[in-house]
C-alpha positions as CSV (number, residue, x, y, z in Angstrom):
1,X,2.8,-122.8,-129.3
2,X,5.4,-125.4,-128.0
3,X,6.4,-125.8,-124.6
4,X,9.3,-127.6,-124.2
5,X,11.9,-128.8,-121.1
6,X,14.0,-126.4,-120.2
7,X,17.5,-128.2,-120.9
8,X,16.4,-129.3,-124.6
9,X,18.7,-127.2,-127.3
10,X,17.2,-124.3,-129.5
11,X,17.8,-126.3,-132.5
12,X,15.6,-129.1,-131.4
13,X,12.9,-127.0,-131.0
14,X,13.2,-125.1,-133.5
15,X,13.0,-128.7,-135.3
16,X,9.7,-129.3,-134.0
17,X,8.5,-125.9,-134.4
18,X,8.9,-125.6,-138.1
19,X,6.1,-127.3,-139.7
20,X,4.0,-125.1,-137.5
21,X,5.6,-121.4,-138.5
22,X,3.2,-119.4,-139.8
23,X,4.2,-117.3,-143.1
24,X,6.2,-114.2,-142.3
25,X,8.5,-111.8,-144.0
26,X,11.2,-113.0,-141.5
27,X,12.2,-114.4,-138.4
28,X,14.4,-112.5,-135.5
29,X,16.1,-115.2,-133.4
30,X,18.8,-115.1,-131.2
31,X,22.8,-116.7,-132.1
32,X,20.8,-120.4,-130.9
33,X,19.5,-120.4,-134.1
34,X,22.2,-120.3,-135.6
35,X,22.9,-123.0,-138.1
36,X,22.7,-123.8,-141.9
37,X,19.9,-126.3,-142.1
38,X,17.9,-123.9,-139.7
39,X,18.5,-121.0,-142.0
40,X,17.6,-123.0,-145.1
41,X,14.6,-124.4,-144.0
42,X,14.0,-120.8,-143.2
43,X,14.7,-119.6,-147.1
44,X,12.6,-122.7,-148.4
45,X,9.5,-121.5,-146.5
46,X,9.9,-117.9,-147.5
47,X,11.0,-116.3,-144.4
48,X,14.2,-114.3,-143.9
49,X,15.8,-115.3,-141.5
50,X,17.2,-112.5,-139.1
51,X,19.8,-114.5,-136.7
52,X,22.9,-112.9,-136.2
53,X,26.1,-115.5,-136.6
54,X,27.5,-117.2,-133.6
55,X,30.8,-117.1,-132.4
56,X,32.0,-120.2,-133.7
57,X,31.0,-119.4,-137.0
58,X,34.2,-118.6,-139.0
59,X,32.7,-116.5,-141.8
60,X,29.7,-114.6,-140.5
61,X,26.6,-114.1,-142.0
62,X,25.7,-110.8,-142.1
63,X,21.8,-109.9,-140.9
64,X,19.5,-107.1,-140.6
65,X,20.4,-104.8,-137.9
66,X,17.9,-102.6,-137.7
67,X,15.3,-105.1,-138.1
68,X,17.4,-107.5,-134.8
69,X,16.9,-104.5,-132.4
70,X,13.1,-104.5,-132.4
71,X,13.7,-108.1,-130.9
72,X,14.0,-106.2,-127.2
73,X,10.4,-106.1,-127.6
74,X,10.1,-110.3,-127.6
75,X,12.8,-109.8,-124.6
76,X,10.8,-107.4,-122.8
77,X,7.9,-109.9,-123.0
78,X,9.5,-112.5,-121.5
79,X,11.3,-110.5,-118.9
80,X,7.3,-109.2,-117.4
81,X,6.4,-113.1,-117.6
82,X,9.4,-113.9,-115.4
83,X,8.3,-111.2,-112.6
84,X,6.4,-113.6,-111.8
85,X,7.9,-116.2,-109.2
86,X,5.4,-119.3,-110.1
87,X,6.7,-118.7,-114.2
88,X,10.4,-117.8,-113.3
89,X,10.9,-121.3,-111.0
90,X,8.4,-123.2,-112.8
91,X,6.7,-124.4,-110.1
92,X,4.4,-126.3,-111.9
93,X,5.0,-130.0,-112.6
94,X,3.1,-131.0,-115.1
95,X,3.4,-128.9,-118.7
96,X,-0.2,-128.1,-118.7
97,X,-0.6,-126.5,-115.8
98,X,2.7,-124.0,-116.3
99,X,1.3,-123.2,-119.6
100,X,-1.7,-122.7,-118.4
101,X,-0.2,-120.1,-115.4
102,X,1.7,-118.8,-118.2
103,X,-1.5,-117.6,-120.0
104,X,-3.1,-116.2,-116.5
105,X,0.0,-113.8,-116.2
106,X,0.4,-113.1,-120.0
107,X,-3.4,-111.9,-119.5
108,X,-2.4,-109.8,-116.4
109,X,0.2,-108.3,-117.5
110,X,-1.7,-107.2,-120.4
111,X,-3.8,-105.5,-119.1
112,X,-1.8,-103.9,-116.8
């Protein structure tokens, strides 16, 4: 897991992230993930990658639908973490200490 700042681009963590993806069949990301070298590094590793085209794209690439709508599942995930004030302002300075309230409410909120 990688936490990053929140202003730093999707492409520059997905950079980081890479070495680190475990294997899958594929990978559902959102239109930020969207670009070639992203999508090749994808291919390389033996994931499909699942990213529907941005809208600068001029010829888009076409992606598994069915497979994109079980993403609302990640979005739901996130959405629970964020009812929670201390997550959703990130009042935590120091990146060890969000994550770590991060895990207390991921725990919560499983259980609830």
């Amino acid at each position: 897991m990688l936490l990053t700042e929140g202003q730093m681009s999707d492409h520059k963590g997905a950079r980081l992230m890479l070495s680190a993806l475990p294997a899958a069949k594929a990978l559902l990301g959102d239109r930020g993930y969207d670009s070639n070298w992203f999508r090749a590094a994808l291919v390389e590793k033996g994931i499909e990658p699942c990213i529907p085209s941005s809208k600068s794209r001029k010829v888009e690439i076409p992606h598994d639908t069915a497979l994109y709508k079980q993403r609302h599942k990640i979005e739901t995930m996130f959405s629970k973490l964020k009812d929670w004030r201390r997550i959703a302002t990130r009042y935590d300075r120091c990146a060890h200490a969000f994550f770590s309230a991060i895990c207390i409410v991921a725990t919560v909120a499983f259980w609830l």
